[in-house]
C-alpha positions as CSV (number, residue, x, y, z in Angstrom):
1,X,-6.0,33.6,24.5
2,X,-5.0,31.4,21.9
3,X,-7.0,30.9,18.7
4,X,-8.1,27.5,17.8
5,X,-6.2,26.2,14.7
6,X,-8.9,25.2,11.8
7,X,-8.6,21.5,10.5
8,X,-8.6,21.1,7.1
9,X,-8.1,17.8,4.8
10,X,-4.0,17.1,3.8
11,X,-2.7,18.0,0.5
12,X,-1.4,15.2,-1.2
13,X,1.8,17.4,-1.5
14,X,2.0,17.3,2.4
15,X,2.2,13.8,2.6
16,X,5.9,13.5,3.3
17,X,5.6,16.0,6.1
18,X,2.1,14.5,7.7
19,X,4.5,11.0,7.9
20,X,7.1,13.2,9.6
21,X,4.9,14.1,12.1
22,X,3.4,11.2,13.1
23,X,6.8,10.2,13.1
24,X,7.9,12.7,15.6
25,X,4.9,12.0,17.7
26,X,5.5,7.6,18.2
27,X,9.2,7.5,17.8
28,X,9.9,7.8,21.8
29,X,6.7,6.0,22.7
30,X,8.1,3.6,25.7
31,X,7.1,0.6,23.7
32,X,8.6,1.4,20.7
33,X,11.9,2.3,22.0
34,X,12.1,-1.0,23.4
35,X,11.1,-3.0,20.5
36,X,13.3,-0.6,18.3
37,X,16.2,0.6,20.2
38,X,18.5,2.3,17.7
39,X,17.0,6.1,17.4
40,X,18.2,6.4,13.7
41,X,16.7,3.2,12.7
42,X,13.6,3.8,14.6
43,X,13.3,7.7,12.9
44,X,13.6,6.0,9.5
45,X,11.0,2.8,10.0
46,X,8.8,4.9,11.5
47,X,9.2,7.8,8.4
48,X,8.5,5.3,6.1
49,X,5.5,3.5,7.8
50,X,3.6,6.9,8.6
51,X,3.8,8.2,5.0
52,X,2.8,5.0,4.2
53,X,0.1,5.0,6.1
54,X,-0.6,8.6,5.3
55,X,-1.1,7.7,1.5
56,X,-3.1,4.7,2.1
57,X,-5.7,6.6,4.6
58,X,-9.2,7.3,3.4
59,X,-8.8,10.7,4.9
60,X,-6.4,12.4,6.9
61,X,-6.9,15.7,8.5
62,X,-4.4,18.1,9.6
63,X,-4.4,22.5,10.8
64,X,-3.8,24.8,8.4
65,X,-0.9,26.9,7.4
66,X,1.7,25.2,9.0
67,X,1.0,21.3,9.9
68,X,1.0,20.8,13.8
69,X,-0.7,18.0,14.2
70,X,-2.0,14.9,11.9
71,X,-5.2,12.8,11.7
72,X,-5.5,9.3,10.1
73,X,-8.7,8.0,9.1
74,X,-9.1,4.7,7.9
75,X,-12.6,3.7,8.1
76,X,-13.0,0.1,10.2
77,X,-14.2,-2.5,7.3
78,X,-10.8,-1.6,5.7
79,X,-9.0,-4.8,5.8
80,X,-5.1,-5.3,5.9
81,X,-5.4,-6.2,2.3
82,X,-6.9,-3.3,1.0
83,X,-3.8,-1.0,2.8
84,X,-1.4,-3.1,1.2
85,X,-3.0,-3.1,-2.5
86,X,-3.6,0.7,-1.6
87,X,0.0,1.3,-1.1
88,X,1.6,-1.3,-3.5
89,X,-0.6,-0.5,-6.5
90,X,-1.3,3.2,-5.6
């Protein structure tokens, strides 16, 4: 039996590693091969945009130890705005 991994909140030092997850996990979605076909150009948009979005979440959850898996939370009144100002301005 396998034990069940406990979630913890991401270390702002895991950051770059939560993006390269998320990365991992979209990069062959059907829809995004399509819209991006090039693999290496598609790796490295989507890199960027998950750590982005990483640093701009409210709260992201991950396991502990060694990251498997990666949960964004950005609560729903956030507006498109906010992100950007998150991201731009820190």
């Amino acid at each position: 039996m396998s034990k069940t991994p406990e979630i913890i909140v991401l270390q702002k030092e895991d950051t770059v590693v939560a993006g390269e997850i998320l990365e991992q996990a979209f990069a062959n979605d059907p829809l995004n091969v399509y819209t991006i076909p090039d693999p290496a150009t598609r790796r490295t948009l989507f890199n960027w945009l998950f750590t982005q979005l990483v640093r701009a979440a409210s709260v992201v959850y991950t396991t502990s130890g060694q990251i498997n898996g990666v949960a964004v939370w950005i609560p729903p009144q956030t507006s498109e705005a906010t992100l950007l100002s998150r991201n731009l301005c820190g």
